[in-house]
N, C-alpha and C positions, 0 to 999 in steps of 0.2 A: 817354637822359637820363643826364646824369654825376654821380657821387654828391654832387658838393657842392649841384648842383640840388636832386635828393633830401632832402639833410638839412635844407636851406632851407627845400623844401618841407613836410619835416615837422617842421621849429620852428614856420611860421607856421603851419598844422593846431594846433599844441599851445598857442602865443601866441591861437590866436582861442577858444580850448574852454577855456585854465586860469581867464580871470577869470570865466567863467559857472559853471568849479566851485569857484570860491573863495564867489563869491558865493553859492551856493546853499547854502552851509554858514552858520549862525548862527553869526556867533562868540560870545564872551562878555561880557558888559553888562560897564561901566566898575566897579561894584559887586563882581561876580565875579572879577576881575581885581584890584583892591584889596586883599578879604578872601583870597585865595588869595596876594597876594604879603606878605598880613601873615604869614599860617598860614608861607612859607619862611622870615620872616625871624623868626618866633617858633623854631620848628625851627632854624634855621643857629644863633642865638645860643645856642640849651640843646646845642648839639652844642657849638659851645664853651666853655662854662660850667662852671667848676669846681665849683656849688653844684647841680648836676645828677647823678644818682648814675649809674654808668655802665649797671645794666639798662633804664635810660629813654632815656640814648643809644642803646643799642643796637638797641632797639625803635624809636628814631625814624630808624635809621639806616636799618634794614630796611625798613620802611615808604616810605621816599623812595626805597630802592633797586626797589624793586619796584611801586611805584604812580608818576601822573603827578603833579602839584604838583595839579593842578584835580580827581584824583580824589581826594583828601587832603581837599581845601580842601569839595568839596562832602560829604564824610560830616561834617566838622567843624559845615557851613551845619546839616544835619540834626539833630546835636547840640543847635546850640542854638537850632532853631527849636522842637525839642521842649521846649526846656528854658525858655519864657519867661520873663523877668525874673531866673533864675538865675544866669547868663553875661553877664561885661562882657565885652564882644569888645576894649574899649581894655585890660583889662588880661594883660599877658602872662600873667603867674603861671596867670591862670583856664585861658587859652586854650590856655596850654602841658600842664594838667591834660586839657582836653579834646582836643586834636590826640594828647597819647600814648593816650587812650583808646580814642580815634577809628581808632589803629593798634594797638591791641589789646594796650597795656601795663593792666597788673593788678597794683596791688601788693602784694605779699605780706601774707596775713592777721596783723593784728596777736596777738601772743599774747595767751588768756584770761588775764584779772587772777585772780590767788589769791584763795581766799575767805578773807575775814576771818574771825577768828575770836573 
């Protein structure tokens, strides 16, 4: 057998087993797919955004550097299935509070106010 037979032979071996292991993997509901491509493009625009302070970018930079968009996207679902009627998912402001949290930004404690005297 000559190698190009061979290699023939095992694209079609690989062509008849890939769509049985695509298929047997669930992929993601159209729902999950929506809320995670809002979660990047809440993310892309606070990365661009001058009214973003830059330890929030950084933290969300990290975050996206090291996690997948759908690992993001599902601790943010978690967030705010916890959080009912808390969280408008339509507004950025909220979701962008929740997506840096969700990557583990904290903002610095405000100072105690002076006691009056």
């Amino acid at each position: 057998m000559g190698m190009g037979r061979g290699m023939m032979l095992a694209g079609a071996l690989a062509a008849g087993l890939f769509p049985a292991a695509v298929q047997a993997q669930a992929g993601p509901s159209k729902a999950q797919l929506a809320n995670a491509a809002f979660v990047l493009r809440v993310m892309s625009s606070a990365l661009q955004s001058d009214e973003v302070e830059q330890p929030v970018k950084n933290k969300l930079f990290e975050c996206l550097y090291s996690n997948s968009v759908s690992q993001i996207s599902g601790a943010v679902d978690k967030v705010v299935a916890a959080n009912p009627g808390k969280v408008d998912r339509k507004d950025a402001s909220q979701m962008l509070a929740v997506i840096a949290g969700a990557c583990g930004y904290r903002p610095p404690a405000a100072p105690a106010a002076a006691p009056k005297k």
